[in-house]
C-alpha positions, -999 to +999 in steps of 0.1 A: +000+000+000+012+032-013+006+065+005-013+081-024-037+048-020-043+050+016-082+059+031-086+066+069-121+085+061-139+051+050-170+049+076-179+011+061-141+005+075-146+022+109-178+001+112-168-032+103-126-032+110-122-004+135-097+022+134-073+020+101-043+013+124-020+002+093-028+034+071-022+057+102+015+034+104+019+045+067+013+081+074+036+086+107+066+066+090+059+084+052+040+112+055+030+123+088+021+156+075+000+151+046-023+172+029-050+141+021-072+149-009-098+117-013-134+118-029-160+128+001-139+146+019-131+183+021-091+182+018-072+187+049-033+182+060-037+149+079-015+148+115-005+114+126+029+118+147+023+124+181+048+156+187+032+172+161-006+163+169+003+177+202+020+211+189-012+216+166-036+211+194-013+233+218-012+263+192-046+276+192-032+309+173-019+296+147-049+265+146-083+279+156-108+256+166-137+284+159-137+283+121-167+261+114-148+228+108-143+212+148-138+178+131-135+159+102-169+139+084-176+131+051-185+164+033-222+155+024-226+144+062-213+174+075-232+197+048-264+177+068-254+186+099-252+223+092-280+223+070-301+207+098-286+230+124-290+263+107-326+251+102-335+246+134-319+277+147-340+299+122-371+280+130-365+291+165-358+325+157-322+329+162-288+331+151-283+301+126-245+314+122-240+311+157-218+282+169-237+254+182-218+252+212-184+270+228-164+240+216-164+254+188-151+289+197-115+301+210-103+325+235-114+347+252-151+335+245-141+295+251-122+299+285-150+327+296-178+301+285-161+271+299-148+286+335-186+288+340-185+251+349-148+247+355-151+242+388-176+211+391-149+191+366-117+196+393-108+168+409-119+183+445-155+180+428-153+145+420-139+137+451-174+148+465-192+125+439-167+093+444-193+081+466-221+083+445-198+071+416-190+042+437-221+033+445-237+032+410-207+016+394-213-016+421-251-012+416-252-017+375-222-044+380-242-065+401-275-059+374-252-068+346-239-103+368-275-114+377-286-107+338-254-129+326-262-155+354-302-157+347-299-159+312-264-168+301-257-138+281-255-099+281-246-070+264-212-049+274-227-022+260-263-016+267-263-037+300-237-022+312-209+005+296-234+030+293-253+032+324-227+049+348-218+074+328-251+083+315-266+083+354-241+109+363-240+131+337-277+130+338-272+134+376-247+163+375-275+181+354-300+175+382-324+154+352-348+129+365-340+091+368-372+087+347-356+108+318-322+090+315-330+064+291-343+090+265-316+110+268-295+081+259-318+076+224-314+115+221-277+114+222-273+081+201-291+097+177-261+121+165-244+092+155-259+082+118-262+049+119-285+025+102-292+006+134-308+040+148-340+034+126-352+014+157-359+052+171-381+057+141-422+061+142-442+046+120-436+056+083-408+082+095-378+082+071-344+084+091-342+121+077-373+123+095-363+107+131-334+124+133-344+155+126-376+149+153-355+135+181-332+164+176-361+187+184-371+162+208-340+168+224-338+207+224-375+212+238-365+183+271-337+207+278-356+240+278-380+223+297-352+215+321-344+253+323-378+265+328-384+235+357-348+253+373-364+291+369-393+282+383-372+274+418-351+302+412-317+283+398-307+277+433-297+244+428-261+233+428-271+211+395-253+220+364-279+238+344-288+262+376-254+273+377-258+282+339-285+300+342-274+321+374-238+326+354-227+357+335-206+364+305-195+397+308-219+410+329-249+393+308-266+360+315-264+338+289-287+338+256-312+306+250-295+296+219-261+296+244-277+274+271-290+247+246-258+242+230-236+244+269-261+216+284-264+198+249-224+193+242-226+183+279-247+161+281-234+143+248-198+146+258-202+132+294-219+102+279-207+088+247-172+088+251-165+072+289-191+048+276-165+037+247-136+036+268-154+014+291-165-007+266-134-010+250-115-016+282-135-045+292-127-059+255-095-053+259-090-071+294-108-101+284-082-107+254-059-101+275-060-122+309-023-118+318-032-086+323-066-084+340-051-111+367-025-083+376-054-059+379-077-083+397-046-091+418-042-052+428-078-046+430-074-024+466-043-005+453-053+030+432-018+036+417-021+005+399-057+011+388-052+045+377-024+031+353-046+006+339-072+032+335-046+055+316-037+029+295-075+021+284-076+054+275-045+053+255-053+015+241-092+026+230-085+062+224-128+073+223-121+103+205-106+099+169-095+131+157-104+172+159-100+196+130-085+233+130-081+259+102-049+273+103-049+312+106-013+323+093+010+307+072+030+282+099+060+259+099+058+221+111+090+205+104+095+206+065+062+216+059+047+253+054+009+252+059-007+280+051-033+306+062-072+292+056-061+252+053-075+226+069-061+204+094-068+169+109-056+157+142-052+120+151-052+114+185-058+080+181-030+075+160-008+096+179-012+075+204+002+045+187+034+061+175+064+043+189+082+075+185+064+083+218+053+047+235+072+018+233+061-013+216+027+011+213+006-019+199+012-041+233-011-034+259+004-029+290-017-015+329+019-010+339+025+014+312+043+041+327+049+068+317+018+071+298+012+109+283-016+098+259-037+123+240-069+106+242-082+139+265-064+162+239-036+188+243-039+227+246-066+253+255-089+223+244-082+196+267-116+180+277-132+199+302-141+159+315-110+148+317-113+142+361-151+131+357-138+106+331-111+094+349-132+095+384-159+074+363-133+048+347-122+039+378-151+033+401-160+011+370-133-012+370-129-018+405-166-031+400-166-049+369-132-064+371-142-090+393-169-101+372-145-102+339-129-135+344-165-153+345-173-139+314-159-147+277-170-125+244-194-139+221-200-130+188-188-104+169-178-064+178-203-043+163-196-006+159-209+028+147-194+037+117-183+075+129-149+098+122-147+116+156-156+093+186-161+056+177-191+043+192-190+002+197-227-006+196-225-038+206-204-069+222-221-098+240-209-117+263-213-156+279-210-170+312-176-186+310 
């Protein structure tokens, strides 16, 4: 395989192979920086080395983040999800140019958006929720164990990965219990998949559903901010302390609040839920290593490596894009002002430049300076809730692991930015 022959934007791949690990090998040993111009796609320089994916993502002046391209899709998917956006936005009334959330923006406007909640993501607030994480981690373990003992099978997915960090995201936002299995639909729904047709009414085309649970969506969250006004935002949930913050002296507009709690929401779910997923994956086919983690169950250093290296191994989010603003130097290569540029975390996390032997998986890893969080003024916001969540979940689930074999094969979302797995059952061994 040839450079010039090499896809990484193939979605049928993603779904039924995974990530395009040998491509991405290709590109860090020939052409880490390489401007990739492929049917479907808009062209972009493609970043595969980890030193440089982490000097993009720590230059925000030189690579915005606010330029209307936050990551890479296949250009008629991303035309959709404008279209649709702007669509909705002008239905309602407002700004359909505005950025649909303050991901999308840079400084100052993304650090003044994103202090709002800055402080509920520190690790002394998740200290103050370790209980709670604790306690629901062990609870939807022991559902997931009587499921596989009663009936000989479950899902790692559905009967398990997604319920912790759903409940406390949901949780943090102060939603009902009764709510949190729609907003899981809700948020699966932004990932097009043909799979997500089991959402659909009657007669509805997936166009259609989309487009309805969207709204769907969007109306349960300003129903959540009118239920908050109505008790005068005095809650210390997420969504009152939106709506009792300030941006420069002015509280935040409607079409600002639905995209803060709606990037929330979808970011404090989807991705934890794929690193959990994977993780347990990972472990099974590899029970050298979960006996050393079962065998240090009670000691945190060790299970915070083995976290880290989940991260590194399943690496949930794929890739961001920037648009360079002036003409800028990486290594050999000018790149200039208005060009597009993709950023491969996940493959910047296999480069043995930085990691040895990258493609063994190892809890003792150490060190371990993955980019699976990112690198810069963008580093997740959700990097200590992730980390807080991943943990409580392994000290519950690892137990179970060794009385469990997979079954069947992995299914996945076919999906550029985060990589959803879908589905992987499981036997009682």
């Amino acid at each position: 395989m040839r450079v010039d022959e090499a896809i990484i934007h193939d979605l049928d791949r993603y779904r039924t192979e995974g990530y395009p690990w040998a491509e991405w090998d290709l590109f860090r040993d020939e052409a880490p920086i390489y401007w990739y111009e492929r049917e479907g796609i808009k062209p972009f320089w493609s970043i595969t080395r980890y030193a440089d994916v982490r000097r993009v993502s720590g230059d925000n002046e030189s690579f915005a983040n606010g330029e209307g391209r936050l990551r890479l899709d296949l250009a008629e998917r991303d035309n959709r999800f404008w279209d649709g956006y702007r669509e909705r936005m002008s239905e309602r009334g407002w700004d359909p140019e505005e950025p649909p959330d303050f991901i999308y923006t840079d400084r100052p406007v993304h650090w003044d958006m994103r202090r709002l909640v800055a402080p509920e993501f520190t690790p002394k607030a998740m200290r103050t929720r370790e209980e709670s994480l604790t306690f629901h981690a062990q609870k939807y373990a022991d559902q997931f164990w009587e499921k596989v003992a009663t009936k000989g099978t479950a899902d790692l997915v559905e009967d398990l990965a997604v319920k912790l960090p759903l409940a406390t995201i949901c949780e943090m936002m102060g939603a009902s219990p009764e709510d949190w299995e729609q907003v899981h639909a809700w948020t699966a729904v932004m990932f097009d998949d043909p799979s997500l047709m089991r959402f659909a009414e009657k007669g509805e085309s997936k166009k259609e559903m989309r487009r309805r649970m969207f709204v769907e969506f969007e109306d349960w969250i300003f129903e959540q901010i009118a239920e908050r006004r109505s008790t005068d935002c005095s809650g210390p949930d997420l969504i009152s302390i939106l709506l009792r913050s300030e941006i420069e002296g002015e509280p935040l507009t409607p079409q600002q609040l639905l995209g803060y709690i709606r990037v929330l929401i979808a970011a404090g779910n989807e991705t934890t839920r794929n690193a959990a997923t994977g993780g347990m994956i990972v472990l099974l086919e590899n029970p050298g290593e979960l006996k050393f983690l079962l065998n240090h169950l009670d000691e945190s250093a060790v299970i915070d490596a083995g976290v880290e290296e989940i991260l590194r191994w399943t690496s949930p989010v794929i890739q961001f894009a920037r648009v360079c603003t002036r003409d800028t130097q990486i290594n050999d290569q000018v790149i200039k002002a208005g060009d597009h540029v993709g950023i491969w975390h996940a493959s910047a996390n296999r480069d043995n430049r930085q990691f040895d032997e990258p493609y063994r998986f190892d809890v003792q890893r150490t060190p371990n300076d993955h980019l699976a969080f990112g690198h810069g003024a963008h580093f997740c916001l959700g990097t200590h809730l992730a980390r807080w969540e991943l943990r409580s979940f392994f000290r519950a689930v690892i137990p179970l692991l060794p009385q469990v074999s997979l079954d069947g094969h992995l299914e996945r979302v076919g999906h550029l930015h985060v990589g959803p797995i879908q589905r992987q059952m499981v036997v009682k061994a």
